[in-house]
N, C-alpha and C positions, 0 to 999 in steps of 0.2 A: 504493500500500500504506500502510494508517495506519502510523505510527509511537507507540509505546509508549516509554513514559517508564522501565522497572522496571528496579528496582537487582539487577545480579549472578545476571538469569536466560535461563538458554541456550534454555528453551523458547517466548521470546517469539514466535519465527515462526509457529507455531502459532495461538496467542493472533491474533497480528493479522490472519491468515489468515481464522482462523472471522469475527473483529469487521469486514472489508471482507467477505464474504460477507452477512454481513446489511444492510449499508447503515448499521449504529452512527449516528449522526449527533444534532446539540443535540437536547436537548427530552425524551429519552428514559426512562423511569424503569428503573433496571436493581438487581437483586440479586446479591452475590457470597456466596454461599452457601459459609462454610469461609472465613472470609476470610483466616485467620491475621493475619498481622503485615502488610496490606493495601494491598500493591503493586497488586493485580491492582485490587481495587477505586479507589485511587486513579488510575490508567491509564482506568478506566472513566469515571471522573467527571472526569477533564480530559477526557472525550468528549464527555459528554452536557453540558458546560459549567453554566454558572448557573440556566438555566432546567430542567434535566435532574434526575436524584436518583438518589445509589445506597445503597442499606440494606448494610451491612456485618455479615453475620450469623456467627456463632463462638457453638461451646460453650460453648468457655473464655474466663472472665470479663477475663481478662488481655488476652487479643485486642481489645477493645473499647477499650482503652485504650492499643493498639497501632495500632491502626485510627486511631483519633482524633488521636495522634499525628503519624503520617505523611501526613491528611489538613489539619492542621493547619500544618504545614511545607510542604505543598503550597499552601497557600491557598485551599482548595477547601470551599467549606460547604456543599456540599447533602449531604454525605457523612454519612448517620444510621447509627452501630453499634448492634446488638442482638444481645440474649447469648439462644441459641436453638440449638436440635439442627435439625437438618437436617430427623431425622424429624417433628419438631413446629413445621416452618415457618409461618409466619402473619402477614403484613405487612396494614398497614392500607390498602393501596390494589395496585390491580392493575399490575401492572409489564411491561414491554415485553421482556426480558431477564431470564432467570434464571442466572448461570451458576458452575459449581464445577468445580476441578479438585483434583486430589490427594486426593478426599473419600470419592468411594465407596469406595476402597478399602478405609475404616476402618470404612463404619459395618457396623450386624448386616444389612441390607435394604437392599442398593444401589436396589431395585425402588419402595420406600416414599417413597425419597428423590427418587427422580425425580419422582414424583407428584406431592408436596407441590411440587417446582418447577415441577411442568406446571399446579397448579391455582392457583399463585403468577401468574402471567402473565396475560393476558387472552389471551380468545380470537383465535386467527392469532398469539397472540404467541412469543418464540422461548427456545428452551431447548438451552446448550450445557454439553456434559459433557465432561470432558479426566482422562482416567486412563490411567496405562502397562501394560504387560505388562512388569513385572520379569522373569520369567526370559530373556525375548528380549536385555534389557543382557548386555554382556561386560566382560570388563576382565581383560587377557593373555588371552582367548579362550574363559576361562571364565564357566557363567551366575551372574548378580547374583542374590542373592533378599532379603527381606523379610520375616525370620519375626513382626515385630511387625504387620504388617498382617493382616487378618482377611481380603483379597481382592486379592492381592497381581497378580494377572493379571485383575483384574477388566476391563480395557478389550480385551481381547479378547475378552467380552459384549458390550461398549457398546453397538452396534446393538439387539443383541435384548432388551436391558434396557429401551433405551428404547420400542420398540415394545408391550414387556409394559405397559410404566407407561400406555399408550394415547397417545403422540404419534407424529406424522408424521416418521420421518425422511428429512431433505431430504439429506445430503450427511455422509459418514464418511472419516476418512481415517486415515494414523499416519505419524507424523516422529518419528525417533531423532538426537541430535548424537552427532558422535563424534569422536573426537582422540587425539592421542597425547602424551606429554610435558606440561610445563607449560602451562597455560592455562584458561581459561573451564570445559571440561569436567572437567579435573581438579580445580579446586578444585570446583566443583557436587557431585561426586561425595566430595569429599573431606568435604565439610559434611554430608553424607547420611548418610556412614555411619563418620565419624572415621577414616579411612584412605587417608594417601596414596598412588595411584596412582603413585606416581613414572614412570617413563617408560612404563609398560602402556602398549598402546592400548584406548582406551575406547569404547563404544557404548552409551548413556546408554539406560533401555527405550525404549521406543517410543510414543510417548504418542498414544493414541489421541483424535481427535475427533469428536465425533456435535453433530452440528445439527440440531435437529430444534425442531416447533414444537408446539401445543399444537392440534387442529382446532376450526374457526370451527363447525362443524354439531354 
């Protein structure tokens, strides 16, 4: 199983699940589409090592210099940010990996967005999406929700999202952490939504993943 370098995230198994599913490996050119403050991205690019490249793409202009930061502290230079909307993705060379999590949920056309990552890859090349199903989370037993998202249960689409956008999907699945008392999951949760669980028990949503690729014909 790869192991993943990212600071202070419960969802990493996921993550490296999908990345040993494809065979990640040097050499690779990959996008992190939504990068934020660019754990995910730098975790990619200690992958695809020196010879490898990942584009670090964020709306917001501050993420690029978040990105840069953390890629910078990593030691890592193939790491290029670019300040870009999802829906108007457009890298200057075709890439082996596309992948976003936490994104569709926000934008207006989770369906546009996938596209623009399926037409971002080369042909057979591969495209993963990672979104949760908030009202499936609990916490003391009641459901979690999300009024600030625009799609807040969007990964329970994920499949037929991506098969509208025109890719093959190879393999979907969903993993939720959960706990109770202090720890990992509680502060996670506590950072989401400025509210300590104190001793609740928790089930974080369910973060759904689809792998899918772009077709070669």
């Amino acid at each position: 199983m790869i192991e993943l370098g990212l600071r202070n995230d419960v969802y990493r198994r996921p993550l490296a699940t999908a990345l040993d599913r494809l065979g990640l490996r040097e050499g690779w050119r990959c996008v992190d589409v939504g990068a934020g403050g660019g754990d995910v991205t730098v975790a990619l690019a200690e992958l695809v090592g020196r010879d490898g490249r990942v584009y670090a793409v964020d709306s917001d202009p501050a993420a690029r210099d978040a990105v840069a930061d953390a890629a910078a502290t990593a030691a890592v230079a193939q790491v290029l940010a670019i300040t870009q909307a999802g829906e108007d993705l457009l890298l200057p060379e075709p890439v082996d990996l596309a992948f976003c999590r936490f994104l569709l949920m926000h934008v207006v056309d989770p369906v546009v967005v996938i596209g623009r990552m399926g037409r971002a890859v080369r042909p057979g090349g591969w495209v993963v999406c990672q979104e949760p199903v908030t009202s499936a989370g609990r916490v003391g037993g009641a459901p979690m929700s999300m009024p600030d998202a625009r799609h807040p249960d969007v990964g329970a689409l994920l499949p037929a999202l991506a098969r509208k956008a025109g890719l093959e999907v190879v393999d979907a699945w969903a993993e939720a952490p959960a706990g109770a008392g202090p720890g990992p999951v509680a502060r996670y949760l506590e950072s989401l939504t400025g509210v300590d669980p104190g001793d609740d028990p928790v089930v974080l949503p369910p973060l759904v993943t689809v792998v899918s690729r772009r077709p070669v014909g």
